[in-house]
C-alpha positions in Angstrom: -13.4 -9.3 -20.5 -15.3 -8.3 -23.5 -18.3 -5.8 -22.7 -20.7 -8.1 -25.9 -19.3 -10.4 -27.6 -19.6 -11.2 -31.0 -20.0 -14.1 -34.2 -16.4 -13.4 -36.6 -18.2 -16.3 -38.8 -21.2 -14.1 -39.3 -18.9 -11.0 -40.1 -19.8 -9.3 -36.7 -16.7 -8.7 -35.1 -16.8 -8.5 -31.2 -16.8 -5.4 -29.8 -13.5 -3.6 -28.3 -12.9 -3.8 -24.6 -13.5 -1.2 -22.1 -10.6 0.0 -20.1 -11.4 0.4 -16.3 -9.2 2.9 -16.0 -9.7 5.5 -18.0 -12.9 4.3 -19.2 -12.5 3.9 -23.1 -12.5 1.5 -25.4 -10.2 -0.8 -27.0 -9.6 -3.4 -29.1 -7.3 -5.6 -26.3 -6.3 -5.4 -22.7 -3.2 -5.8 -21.5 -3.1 -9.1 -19.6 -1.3 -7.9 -16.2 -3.4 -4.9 -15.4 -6.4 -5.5 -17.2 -6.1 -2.1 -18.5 -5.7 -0.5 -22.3 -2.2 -0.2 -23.8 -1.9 4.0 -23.2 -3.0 3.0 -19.4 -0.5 0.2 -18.8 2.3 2.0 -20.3 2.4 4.3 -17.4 2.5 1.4 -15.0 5.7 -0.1 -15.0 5.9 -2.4 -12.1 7.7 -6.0 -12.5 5.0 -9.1 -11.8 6.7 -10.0 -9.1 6.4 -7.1 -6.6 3.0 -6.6 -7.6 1.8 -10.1 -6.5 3.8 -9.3 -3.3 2.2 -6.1 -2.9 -0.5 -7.8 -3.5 -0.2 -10.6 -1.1 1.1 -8.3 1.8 -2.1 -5.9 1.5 -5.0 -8.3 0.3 -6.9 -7.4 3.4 -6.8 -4.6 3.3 -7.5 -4.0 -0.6 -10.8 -6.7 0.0 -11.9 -4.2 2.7 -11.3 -1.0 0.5 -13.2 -2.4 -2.8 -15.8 -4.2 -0.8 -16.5 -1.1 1.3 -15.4 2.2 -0.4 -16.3 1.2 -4.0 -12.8 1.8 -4.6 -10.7 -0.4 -7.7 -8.5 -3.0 -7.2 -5.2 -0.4 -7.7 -6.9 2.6 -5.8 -7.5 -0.3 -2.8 -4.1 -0.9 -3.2 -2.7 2.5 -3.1 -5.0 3.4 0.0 -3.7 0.0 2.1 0.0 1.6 1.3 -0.8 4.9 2.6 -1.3 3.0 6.5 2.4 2.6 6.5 3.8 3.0 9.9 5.8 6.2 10.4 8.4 7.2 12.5 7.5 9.2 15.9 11.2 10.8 15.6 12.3 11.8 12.2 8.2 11.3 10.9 9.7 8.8 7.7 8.0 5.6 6.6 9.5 2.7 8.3 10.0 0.3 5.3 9.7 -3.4 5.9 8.6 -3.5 9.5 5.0 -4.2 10.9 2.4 -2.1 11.0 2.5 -1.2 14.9 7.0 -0.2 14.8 7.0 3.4 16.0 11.3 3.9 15.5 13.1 3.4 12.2 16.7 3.4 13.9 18.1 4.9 10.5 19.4 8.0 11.9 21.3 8.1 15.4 18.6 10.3 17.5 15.8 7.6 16.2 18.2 4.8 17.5 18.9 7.0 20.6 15.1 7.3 21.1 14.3 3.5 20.6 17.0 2.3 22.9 15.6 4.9 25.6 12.1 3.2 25.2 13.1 -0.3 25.4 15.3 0.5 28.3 12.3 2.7 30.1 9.9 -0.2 29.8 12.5 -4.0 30.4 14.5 -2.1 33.3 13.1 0.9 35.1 9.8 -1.3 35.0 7.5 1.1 33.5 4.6 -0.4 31.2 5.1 0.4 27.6 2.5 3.2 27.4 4.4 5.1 29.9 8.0 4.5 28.2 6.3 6.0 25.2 4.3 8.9 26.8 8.2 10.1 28.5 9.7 9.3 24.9 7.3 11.6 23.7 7.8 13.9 26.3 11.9 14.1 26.0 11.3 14.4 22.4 9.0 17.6 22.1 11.5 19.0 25.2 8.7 19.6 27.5 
């Protein structure tokens, strides 16, 4: 994506690209990023989990450079920031939807999800109210 371009039979040579990152110019582009060679160095991320990054959070990047004025890799930084976290231990909860609320990695979160599930499927509360006494047993009030 040159910014002119140029005639190399004239002996006018086309003029360097500009890096979107950091905003200078180069002479090429790397072809992944789309960014100059000092910029992609940093980024070292195999093709393949940034299509699927990509792919899992191209709503949600559309709506952050459409709206926000934000690039392509600040979209996608601010779509991975909505991860879901967990309400016992507070970590991300990797490879779940975006509504889970236990990640069952440590006992007390797999205590506390079994105690919801059984509140709401046999004491026959609704789900709100097998979280609200989750909550409740959890800040020990």
């Amino acid at each position: 994506m040159p910014v002119m371009g140029g005639n190399p039979e004239a002996g006018i040579h086309p003029l360097p690209y500009f890096c979107p990152n950091c905003g200078d110019y180069t002479q090429d582009l790397d072809e992944n990023t789309g960014w100059c060679a000092d910029c992609s160095s940093t980024l070292v991320v195999s093709s393949t989990k940034l299509e699927l990054a990509f792919a899992a959070n191209a709503n949600a990047v559309e709506f952050y450079v459409s709206s926000m004025n934000a690039s392509v890799w600040q979209a996608l930084t601010l779509a991975r920031q909505d991860r879901p976290r967990c309400i016992v231990c507070g970590d991300e909860i990797r490879r779940s939807s975006r509504v889970a609320i236990f990640c069952r990695k440590t006992r007390e979160c797999r205590y506390y999800a079994r105690r919801y599930t059984y509140l709401y499927q046999r004491k026959g509360l609704d789900k709100t109210q097998a979280l609200a006494q989750v909550m409740l047993e959890l800040t020990g009030e």
